[in-house]
C-alpha positions as CSV (number, residue, x, y, z in Angstrom):
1,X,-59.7,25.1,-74.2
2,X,-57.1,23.7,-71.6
3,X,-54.2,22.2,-73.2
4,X,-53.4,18.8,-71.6
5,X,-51.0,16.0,-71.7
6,X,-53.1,14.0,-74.8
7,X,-52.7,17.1,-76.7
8,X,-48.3,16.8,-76.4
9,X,-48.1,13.0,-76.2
10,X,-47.1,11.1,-79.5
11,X,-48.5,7.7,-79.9
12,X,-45.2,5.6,-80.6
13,X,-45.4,3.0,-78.0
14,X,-41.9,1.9,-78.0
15,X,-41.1,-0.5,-74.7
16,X,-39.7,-3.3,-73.4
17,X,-41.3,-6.4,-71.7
18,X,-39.9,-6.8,-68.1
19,X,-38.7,-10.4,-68.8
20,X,-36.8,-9.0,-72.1
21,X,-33.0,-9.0,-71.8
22,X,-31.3,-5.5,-70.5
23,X,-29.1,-6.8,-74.2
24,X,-32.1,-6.7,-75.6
25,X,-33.4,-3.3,-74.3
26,X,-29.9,-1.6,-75.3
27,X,-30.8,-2.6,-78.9
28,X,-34.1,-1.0,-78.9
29,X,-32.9,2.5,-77.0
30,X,-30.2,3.1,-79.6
31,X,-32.0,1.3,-82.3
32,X,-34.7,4.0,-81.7
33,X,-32.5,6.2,-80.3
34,X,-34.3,6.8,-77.1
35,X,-32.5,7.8,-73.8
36,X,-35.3,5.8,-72.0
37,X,-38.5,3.5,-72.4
38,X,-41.4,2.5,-70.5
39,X,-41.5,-1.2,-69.1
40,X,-44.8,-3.0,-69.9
41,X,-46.3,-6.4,-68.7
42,X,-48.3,-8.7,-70.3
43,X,-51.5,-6.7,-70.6
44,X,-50.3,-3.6,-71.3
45,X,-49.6,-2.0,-68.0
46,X,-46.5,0.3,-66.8
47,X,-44.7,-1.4,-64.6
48,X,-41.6,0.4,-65.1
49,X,-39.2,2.5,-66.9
50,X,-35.7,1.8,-67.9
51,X,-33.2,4.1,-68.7
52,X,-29.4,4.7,-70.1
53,X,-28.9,6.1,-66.5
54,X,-29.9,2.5,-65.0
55,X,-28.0,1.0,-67.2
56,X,-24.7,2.4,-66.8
57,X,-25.4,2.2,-62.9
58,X,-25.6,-1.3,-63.3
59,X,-22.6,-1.4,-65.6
60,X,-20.2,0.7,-63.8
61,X,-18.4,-0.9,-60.5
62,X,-19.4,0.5,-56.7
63,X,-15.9,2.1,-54.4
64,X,-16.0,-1.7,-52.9
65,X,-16.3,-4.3,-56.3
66,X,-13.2,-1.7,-57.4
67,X,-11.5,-2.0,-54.0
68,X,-11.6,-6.2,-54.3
69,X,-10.4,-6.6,-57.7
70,X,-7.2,-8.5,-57.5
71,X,-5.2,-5.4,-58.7
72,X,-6.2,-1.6,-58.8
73,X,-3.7,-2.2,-62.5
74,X,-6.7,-4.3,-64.2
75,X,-7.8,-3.0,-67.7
76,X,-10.5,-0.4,-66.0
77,X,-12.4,-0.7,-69.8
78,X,-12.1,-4.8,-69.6
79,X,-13.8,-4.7,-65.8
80,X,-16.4,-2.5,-67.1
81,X,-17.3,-4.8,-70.1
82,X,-17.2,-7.8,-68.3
83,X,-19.5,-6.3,-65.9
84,X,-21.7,-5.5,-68.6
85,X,-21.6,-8.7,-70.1
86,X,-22.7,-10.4,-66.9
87,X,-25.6,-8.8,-66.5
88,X,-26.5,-8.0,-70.1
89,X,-28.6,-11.1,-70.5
90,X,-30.6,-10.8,-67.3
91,X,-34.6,-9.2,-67.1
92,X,-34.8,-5.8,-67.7
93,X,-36.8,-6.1,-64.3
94,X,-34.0,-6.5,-62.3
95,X,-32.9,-3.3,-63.1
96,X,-35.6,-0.8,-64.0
97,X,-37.3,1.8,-61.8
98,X,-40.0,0.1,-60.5
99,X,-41.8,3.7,-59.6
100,X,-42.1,5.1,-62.9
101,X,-42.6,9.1,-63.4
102,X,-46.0,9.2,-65.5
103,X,-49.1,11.5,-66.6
104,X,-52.6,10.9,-67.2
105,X,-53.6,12.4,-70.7
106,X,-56.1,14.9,-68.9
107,X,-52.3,16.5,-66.7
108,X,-52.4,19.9,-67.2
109,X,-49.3,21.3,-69.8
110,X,-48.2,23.3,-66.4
111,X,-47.9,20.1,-64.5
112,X,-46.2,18.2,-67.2
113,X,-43.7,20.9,-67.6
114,X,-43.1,21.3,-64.2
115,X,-42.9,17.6,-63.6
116,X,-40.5,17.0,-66.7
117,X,-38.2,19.3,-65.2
118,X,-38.3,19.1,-61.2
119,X,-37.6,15.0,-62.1
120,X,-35.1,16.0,-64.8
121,X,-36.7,13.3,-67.3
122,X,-36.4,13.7,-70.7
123,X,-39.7,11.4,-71.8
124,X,-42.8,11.1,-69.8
125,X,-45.2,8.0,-70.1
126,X,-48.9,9.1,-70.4
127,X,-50.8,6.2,-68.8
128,X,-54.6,5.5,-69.4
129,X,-56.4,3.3,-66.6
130,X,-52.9,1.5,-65.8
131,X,-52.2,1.2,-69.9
132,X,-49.8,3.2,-71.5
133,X,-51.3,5.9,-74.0
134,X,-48.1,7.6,-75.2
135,X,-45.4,9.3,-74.6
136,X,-44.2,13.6,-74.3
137,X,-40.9,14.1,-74.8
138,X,-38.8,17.4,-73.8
139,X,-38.6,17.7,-78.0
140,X,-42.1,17.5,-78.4
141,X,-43.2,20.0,-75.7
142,X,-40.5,22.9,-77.5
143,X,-42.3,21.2,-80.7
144,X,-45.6,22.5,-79.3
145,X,-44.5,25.3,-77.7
146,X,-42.9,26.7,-81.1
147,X,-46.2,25.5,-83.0
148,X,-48.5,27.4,-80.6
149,X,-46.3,30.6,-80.9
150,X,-47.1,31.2,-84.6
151,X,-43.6,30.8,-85.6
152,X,-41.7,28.2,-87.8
153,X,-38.4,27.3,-87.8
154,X,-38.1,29.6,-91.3
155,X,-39.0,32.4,-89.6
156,X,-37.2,32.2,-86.4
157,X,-33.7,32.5,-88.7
């Protein structure tokens, strides 16, 4: 039997709306501690993803906002907060990838492997006819890979 995405994929849907707050999405990525979650719209659909990486890309100031600050002596941690604080109540769809990374549960384990790691993401929305089905994560793939191996985590000791 050919092991496939459905067979990896845990069924915590975790997300964010698109019109929630990026505040608001902070909260549920630590709250959950996730380093990432899918971005749904009203009916369910993947319409994004948002990470910690877009988040701090947002956050942290480009060579040119540093260059027109009135003084290269600001507080560099008080220019980074306020930064954050001015966009922290905006959509989260102002700042998520709009072209999420995503499987269909009947992906191959090969092409989810390979796929996790040539796009260096750490979780991977499984996506049913536009709908998100679940979610692998790099811990649940080693999780399966141990599992299928015959060994526990006693024995490996």
């Amino acid at each position: 039997m050919k092991t496939t995405a459905k067979d990896l994929m845990h069924y915590d849907l975790t997300s964010v709306m698109e019109d929630d707050t990026v505040h608001d999405a902070i909260h549920v990525l630590y709250s959950h501690n996730l380093p990432g979650v899918p971005v749904l719209d009203e009916e369910w659909n993947l319409v994004g993803f948002l990470s910690e990486s877009d988040i701090l890309k947002a956050a942290v100031p480009t060579y040119l906002e540093v260059l027109a600050r009135s003084s290269f002596l600001e507080d560099e941690d008080f220019f980074l907060l306020s930064r954050f604080r001015s966009f922290g109540g905006k959509k989260v769809g102002e700042f998520m990838n709009r072209k999420p990374i995503c499987v269909e549960p009947d992906t191959s384990l090969m092409a989810v492997a390979d796929l996790m790691i040539r796009k260096s993401v750490k979780r991977l929305p499984v996506v049913e006819d536009g709908k998100l089905a679940g979610m692998i994560s790099r811990e649940a793939f080693c999780e399966f890979l141990m599992e299928e191996s015959g060994q526990d985590s006693e024995e490996s000791r």
